[in-house]
Every structure is written in C-alpha cells, then in structure tokens.
C-alpha positions as CSV (number, residue, x, y, z in Angstrom):
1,X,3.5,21.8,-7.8
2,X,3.0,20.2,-11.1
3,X,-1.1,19.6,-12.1
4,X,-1.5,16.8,-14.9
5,X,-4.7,16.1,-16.9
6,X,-6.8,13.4,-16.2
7,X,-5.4,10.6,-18.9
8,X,-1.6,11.2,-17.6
9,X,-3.1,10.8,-14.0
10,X,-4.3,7.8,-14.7
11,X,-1.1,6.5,-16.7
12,X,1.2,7.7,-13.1
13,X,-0.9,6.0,-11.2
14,X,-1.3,2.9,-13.3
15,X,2.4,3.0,-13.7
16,X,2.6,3.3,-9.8
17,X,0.6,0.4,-9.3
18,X,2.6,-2.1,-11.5
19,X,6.0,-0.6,-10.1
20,X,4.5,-1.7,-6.5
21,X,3.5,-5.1,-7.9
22,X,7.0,-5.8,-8.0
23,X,8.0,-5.4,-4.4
24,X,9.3,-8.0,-2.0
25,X,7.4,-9.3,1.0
26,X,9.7,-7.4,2.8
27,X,9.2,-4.0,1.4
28,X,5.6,-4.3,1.8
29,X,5.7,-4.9,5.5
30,X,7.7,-2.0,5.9
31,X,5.4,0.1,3.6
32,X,2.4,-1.0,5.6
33,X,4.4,-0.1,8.8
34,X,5.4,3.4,7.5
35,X,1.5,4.1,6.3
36,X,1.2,3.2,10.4
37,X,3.6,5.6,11.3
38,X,2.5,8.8,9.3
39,X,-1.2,8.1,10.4
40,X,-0.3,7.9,13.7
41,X,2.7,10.3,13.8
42,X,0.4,13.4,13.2
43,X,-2.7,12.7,15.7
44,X,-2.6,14.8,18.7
45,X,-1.9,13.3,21.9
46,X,-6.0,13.9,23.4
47,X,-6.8,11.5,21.1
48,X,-5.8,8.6,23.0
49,X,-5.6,5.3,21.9
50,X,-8.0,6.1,18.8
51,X,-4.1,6.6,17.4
52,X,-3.5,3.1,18.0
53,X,-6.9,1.9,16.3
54,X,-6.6,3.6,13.4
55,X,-2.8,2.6,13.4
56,X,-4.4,-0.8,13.1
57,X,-6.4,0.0,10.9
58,X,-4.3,1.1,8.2
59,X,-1.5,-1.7,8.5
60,X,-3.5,-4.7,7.4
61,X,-3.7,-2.6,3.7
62,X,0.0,-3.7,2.8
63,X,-1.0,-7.5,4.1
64,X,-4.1,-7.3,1.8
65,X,-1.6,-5.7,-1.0
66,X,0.4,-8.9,-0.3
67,X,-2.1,-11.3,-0.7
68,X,-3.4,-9.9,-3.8
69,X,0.2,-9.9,-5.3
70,X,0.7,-13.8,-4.1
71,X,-2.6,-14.3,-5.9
72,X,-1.5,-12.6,-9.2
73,X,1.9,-14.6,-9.3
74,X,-0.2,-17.7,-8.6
75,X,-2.6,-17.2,-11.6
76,X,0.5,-16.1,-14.0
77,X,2.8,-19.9,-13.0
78,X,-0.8,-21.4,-14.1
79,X,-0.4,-19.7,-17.3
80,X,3.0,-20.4,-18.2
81,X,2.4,-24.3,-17.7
C-alpha cells in the first residue's frame, strides 16, 4: 500500500475531482448506481430493507454531483460571452 503526505493527498484528490468534473451524464448515473451496489452488496441479509434505505440514500450523491457540474458549465458559457 502506498502512504502519501498530506500536500500530495490533497493534489490526488484535487486531481480526482476535476477528472470527475469531466464525466458525461451517463457515467454519473452509473457511478451513483455502482456506489448503490457496493453499499448494498456487503450488508447482511437481517438487516432487511435498512439495505434498501441506505441504497437510497447514497444514490442521490451522483444526481447532486450532476447538478453541481450543470451549474459549473452554466457559470463558465456566462463567462466566455
């Protein structure tokens, strides 16, 4: 396992961030149904249908992602006229 130091921590993840600025609306549906999946995927089956509410719970982050990036784009056309 590689361990980085604070600073380059913060340069992946910022680098991570703009990289997933970039995606279609398509990929991020499908990245907000595979966080839904992995949470889900590992619960134990006593659990019930808590599985399903925090399955719900966690897909609505790549529709807020979305709406955030649709804002962004917005703000940058506004600029460039």
């Amino acid at each position: 396992m590689a361990f980085h130091k604070p600073d380059k921590m913060l340069n992946i993840a910022l680098e991570a961030g703009v990289s997933k600025t970039n995606l279609s609306l398509s990929s991020i549906l499908m990245l907000g149904f595979l966080l839904d999946v992995r949470v889900i995927g590992n619960l134990p089956a006593e659990w019930g249908s808590l599985s399903n509410l925090l399955g719900g719970a966690v897909f609505p982050v790549g529709l807020i992602y979305f709406s955030s990036y649709q804002q962004k784009q917005k703000e940058q056309l506004k600029k460039a006229s």
